[in-house]
C-alpha positions in Angstrom: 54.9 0.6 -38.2 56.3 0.7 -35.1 54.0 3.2 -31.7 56.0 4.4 -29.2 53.4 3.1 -25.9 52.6 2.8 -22.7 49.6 1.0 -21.1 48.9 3.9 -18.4 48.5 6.7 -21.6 45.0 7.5 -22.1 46.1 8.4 -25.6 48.1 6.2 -26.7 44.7 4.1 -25.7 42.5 5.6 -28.0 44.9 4.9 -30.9 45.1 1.3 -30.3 41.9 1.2 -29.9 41.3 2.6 -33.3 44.1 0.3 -34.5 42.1 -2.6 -33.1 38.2 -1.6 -34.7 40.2 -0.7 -38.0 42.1 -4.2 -38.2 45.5 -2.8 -38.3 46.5 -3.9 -34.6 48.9 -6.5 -36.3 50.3 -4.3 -38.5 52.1 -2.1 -35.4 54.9 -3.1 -33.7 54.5 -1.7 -29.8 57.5 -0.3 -28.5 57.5 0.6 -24.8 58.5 4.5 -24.0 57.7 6.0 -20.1 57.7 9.4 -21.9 58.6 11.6 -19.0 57.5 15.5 -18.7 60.7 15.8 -16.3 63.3 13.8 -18.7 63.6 13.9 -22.7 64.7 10.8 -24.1 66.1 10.4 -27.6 64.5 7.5 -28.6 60.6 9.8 -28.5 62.1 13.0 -29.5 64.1 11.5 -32.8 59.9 11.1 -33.3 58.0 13.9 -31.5 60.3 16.8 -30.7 57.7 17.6 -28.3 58.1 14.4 -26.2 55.1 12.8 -25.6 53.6 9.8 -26.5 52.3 8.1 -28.7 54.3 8.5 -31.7 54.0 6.2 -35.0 57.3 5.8 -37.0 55.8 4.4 -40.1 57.9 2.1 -42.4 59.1 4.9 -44.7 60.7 6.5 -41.6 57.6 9.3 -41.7 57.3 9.8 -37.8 53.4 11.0 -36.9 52.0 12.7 -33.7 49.7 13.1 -31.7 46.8 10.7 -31.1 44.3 13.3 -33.2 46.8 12.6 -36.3 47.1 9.1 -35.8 43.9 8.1 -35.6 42.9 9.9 -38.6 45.7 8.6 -40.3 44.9 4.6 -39.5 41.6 5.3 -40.6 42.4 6.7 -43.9 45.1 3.5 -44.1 42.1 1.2 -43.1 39.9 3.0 -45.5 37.4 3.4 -42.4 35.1 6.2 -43.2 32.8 5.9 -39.9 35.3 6.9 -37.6 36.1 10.2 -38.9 32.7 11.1 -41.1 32.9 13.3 -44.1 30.0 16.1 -44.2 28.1 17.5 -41.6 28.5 14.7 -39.2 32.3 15.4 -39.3 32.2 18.6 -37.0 29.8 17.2 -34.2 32.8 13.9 -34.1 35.6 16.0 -34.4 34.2 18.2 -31.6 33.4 15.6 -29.2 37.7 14.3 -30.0 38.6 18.1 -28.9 36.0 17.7 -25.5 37.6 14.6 -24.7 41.3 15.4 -25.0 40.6 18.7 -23.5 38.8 16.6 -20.5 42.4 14.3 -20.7 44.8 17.3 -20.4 43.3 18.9 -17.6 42.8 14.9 -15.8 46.3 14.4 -16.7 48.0 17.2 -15.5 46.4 17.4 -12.4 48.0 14.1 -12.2 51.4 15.5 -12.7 50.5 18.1 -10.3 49.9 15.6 -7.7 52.2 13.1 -8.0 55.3 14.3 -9.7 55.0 18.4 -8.5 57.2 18.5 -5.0 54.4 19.3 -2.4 55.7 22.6 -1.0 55.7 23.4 -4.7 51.9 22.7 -5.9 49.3 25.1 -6.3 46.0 24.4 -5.0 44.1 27.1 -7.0 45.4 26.0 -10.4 44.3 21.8 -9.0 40.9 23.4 -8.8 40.7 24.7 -11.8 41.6 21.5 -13.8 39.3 20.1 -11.9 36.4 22.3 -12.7 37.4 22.0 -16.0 37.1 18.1 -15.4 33.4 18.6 -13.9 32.6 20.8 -16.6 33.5 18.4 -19.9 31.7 15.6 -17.6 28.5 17.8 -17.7 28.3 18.2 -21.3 28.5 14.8 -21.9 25.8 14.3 -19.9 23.7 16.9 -21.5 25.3 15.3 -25.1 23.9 11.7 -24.1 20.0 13.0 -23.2 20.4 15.0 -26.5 21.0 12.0 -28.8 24.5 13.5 -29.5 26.4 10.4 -27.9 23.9 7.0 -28.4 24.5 3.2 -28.2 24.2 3.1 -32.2 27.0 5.7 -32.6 30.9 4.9 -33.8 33.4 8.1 -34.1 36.7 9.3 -33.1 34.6 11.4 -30.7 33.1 8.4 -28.9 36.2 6.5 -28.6 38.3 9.9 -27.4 35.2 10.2 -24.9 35.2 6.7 -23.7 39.3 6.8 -23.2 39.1 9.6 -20.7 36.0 8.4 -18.8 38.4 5.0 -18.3 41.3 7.3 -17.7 39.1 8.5 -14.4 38.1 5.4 -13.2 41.7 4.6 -13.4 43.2 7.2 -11.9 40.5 9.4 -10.3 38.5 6.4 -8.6 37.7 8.5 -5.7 36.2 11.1 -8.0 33.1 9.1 -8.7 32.1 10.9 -11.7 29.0 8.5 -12.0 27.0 10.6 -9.1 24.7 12.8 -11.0 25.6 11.7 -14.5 23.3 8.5 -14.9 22.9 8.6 -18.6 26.3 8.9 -19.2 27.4 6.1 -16.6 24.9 3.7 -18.8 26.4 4.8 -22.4 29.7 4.6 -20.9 29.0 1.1 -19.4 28.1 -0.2 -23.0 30.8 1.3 -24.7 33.5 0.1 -22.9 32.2 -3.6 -23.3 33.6 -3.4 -26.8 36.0 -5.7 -27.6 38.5 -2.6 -28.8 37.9 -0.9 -25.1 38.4 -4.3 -23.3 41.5 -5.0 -24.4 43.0 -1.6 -24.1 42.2 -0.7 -20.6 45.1 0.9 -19.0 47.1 -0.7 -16.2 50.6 -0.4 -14.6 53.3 -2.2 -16.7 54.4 -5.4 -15.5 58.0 -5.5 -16.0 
């Protein structure tokens, strides 16, 4: 299997990371892809018409996007049943996944907004509002955490989706400090990326 990647990509994170807790890490081959909003290149689109990373060719030339699908499909590979639970236990998971890449497209782009948008060109009023929709996701996790929703003792695609975009704001939202006000989910978040999955995925700038 070869996953189109890059180490800044909150969700090409939170596959690897379920590549890593289901044992299948040495089973991908990681192929580096800057996946531009601005430029298409052929190598992502031949994969993910839409563009965006990751994407997972697997070995019977089957091409599989976005992170949701992925996941679920390593999981099934891995015959993991705890990361995406069957039952009632499924919804509350899969819910928390949707809160958490909701919470990474408005963090994301903002970024673009930001940094790639020509000044003259940006629109405060639409910054705000990913941002409130930023502050809003963070408050429900909160709320989620003193609820017993999200616990130390819990393992799901939600968790890790959750814990992917909390690192995605330390990362690139440092100034944000999303901590003030939100003490229960600074501690879960503290344990939960200690993992050995989270550890090793952390994003950073790619050395060349």
């Amino acid at each position: 299997m070869k996953l189109l990647h890059a180490p800044t990509s909150p969700f090409v994170r939170k596959v690897m990371v379920v590549a890593l807790e289901t044992g299948l890490a040495d089973r991908i081959e990681i192929v580096f892809n800057a996946a531009s909003p601005l430029q298409r290149d052929p190598a992502l689109t031949s994969l993910n018409p839409l563009g965006k990373i990751p994407a997972l060719l697997l070995d019977d030339g089957t091409a599989l996007y976005d992170s949701a699908v992925i996941c679920e499909y390593l999981a099934d590979l891995a015959g993991d049943t705890a990361l995406f639970p069957t039952g009632p236990a499924r919804w509350p998971a899969l819910t928390l996944q949707a809160l958490g890449d909701g919470l990474l497209d408005a963090a994301v782009g903002l970024r673009y907004e930001s940094v790639m948008r020509p000044e003259p060109l940006r629109w405060p009023d639409w910054s705000q509002g990913q941002m409130a929709k930023i502050a809003g996701g963070l408050d429900v996790i909160e709320q989620a955490v003193h609820t017993g929703l999200i616990g130390p003792t819990l393992h799901h695609i939600g968790l890790i989706t959750l814990g992917c975009a909390l690192g995605y704001l330390d990362f690139r939202y440092a100034d944000l400090q999303w901590r003030q006000g939100r003490p229960a989910t600074a501690a879960w978040f503290a344990g939960f990326d200690a993992r050995p999955a989270m550890a090793a995925t952390r994003p950073h700038e790619r050395v060349a």
